[in-house]
N, C-alpha and C positions, 0 to 999 in steps of 0.2 A: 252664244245663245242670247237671243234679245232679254229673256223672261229669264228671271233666278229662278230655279227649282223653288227654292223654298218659300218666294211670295207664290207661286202659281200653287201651291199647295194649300196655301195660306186661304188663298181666294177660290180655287175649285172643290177642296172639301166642304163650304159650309152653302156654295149655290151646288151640291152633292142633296145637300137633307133638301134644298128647294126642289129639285129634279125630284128627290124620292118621297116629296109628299104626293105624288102620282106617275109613278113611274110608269115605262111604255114596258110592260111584262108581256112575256109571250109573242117577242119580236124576237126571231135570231139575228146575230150581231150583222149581219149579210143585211136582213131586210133594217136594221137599224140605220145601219150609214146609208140605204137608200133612204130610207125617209129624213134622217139629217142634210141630205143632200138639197131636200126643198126648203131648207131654210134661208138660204143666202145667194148670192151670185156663185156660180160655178169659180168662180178667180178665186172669192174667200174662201167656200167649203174646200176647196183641193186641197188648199197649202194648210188649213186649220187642225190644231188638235180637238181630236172628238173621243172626248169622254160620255161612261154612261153607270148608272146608279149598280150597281151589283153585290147584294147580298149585303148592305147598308156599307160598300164602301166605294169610293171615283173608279170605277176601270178606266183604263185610256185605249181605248183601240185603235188610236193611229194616235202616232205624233206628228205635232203640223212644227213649218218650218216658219211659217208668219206668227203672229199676237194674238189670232182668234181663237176660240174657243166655241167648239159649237155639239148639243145636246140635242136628245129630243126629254123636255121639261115637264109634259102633260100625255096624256096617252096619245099621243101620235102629234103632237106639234112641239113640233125642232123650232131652235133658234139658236142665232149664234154671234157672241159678245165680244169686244173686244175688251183690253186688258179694264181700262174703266169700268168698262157697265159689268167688268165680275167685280172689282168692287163696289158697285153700287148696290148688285144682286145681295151679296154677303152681308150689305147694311141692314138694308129690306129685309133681309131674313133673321140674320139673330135682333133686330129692332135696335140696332145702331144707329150714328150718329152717319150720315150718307156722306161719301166721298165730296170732293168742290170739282173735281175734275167731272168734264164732260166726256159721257159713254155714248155707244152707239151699241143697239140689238137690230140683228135681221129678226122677223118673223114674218115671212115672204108667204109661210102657209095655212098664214093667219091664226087665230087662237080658239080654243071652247069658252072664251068670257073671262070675266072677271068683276068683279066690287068696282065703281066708279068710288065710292065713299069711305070702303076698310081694305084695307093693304094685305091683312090677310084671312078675307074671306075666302072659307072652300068651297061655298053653294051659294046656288041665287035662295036667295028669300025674298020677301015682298017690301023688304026697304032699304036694300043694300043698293039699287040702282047698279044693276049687272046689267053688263057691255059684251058684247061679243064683236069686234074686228075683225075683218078680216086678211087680207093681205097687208100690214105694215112693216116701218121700221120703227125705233121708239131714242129718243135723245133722253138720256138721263145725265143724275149729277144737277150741279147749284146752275148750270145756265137754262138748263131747259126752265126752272121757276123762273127766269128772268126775261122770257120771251111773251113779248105784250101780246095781246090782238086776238090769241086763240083764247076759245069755250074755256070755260073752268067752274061752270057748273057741273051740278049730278048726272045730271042725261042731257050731253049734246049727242050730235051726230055724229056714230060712230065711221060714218063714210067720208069724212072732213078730218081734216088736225082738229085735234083737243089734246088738253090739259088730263091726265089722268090722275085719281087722288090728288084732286087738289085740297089748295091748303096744310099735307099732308106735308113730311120732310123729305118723303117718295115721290114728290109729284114728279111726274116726266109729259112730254111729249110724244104722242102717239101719234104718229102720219100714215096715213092709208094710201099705198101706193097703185093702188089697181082700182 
């Protein structure tokens, strides 16, 4: 097994509470892994473990035989991480110190927005500079801060690479591939 049980425990319970601050409720497990399915290439979703928020704890409803991990995180937008970007996810969430390794997220079926300027804003307001993406992938970890040339202001274009939370110790890399 590539992945110990007990790091992947380590790192899926705590992007568990990220998933269940908007879980995808009222999907059966059937239409779940359909919609987890638009998150990645069909080569990663196949072979991935797909976990999902249930009754405040990880269900696994397949176990994958590759590194990925793939969720649906917000009410109907799946993505899916490889072993880095769950610990990146894990930092972001309890407000850690973020991994040095570089991750990689699918979100192929794009996102409902987010905070360009707070990491964890749940609503747009009128100065949080909310972004809505749509079909990307997303580089986290200490390289993606170290890629010159993209936006890293509040509001670039969300249809170009930018910088998201910049400044922030979460910045990542956001590429819109469509």
């Amino acid at each position: 097994m590539r992945m110990m049980l007990a790091a992947t425990c380590f790192v899926l319970v705590p992007v568990g509470v990220w998933a269940q601050l908007t879980p995808a409720r009222g999907l059966s497990d059937e239409d779940y892994l359909k919609r987890v399915a638009l998150a990645a290439p069909t080569q990663v979703v196949n072979d991935a473990t797909i976990v999902r928020m249930e009754n405040g704890a990880m269900k696994t409803l397949k176990q994958g035989t590759n590194q990925w991990t793939c969720m649906v995180a917000d009410p109907g937008v799946p993505m899916c991480m490889d072993p880095n970007a769950m610990e990146w996810a894990h930092a972001w969430q309890t407000h850690g110190q973020p991994t040095t390794k570089t991750g990689f997220i699918y979100m192929l079926a794009g996102d409902t927005g987010a905070s360009n300027t707070d990491p964890w804003a749940s609503k747009k307001t009128p100065d949080n500079h909310w972004l809505q993406t749509g079909s990307h992938v997303m580089i986290v970890g200490a390289a993606a801060s170290t890629m010159a040339g993209y936006p890293r202001n509040s509001d670039p274009d969300p249809t170009k690479p930018y910088v998201m939370w910049p400044g922030s110790p979460y910045e990542h890399l956001m590429i819109p591939v469509k």
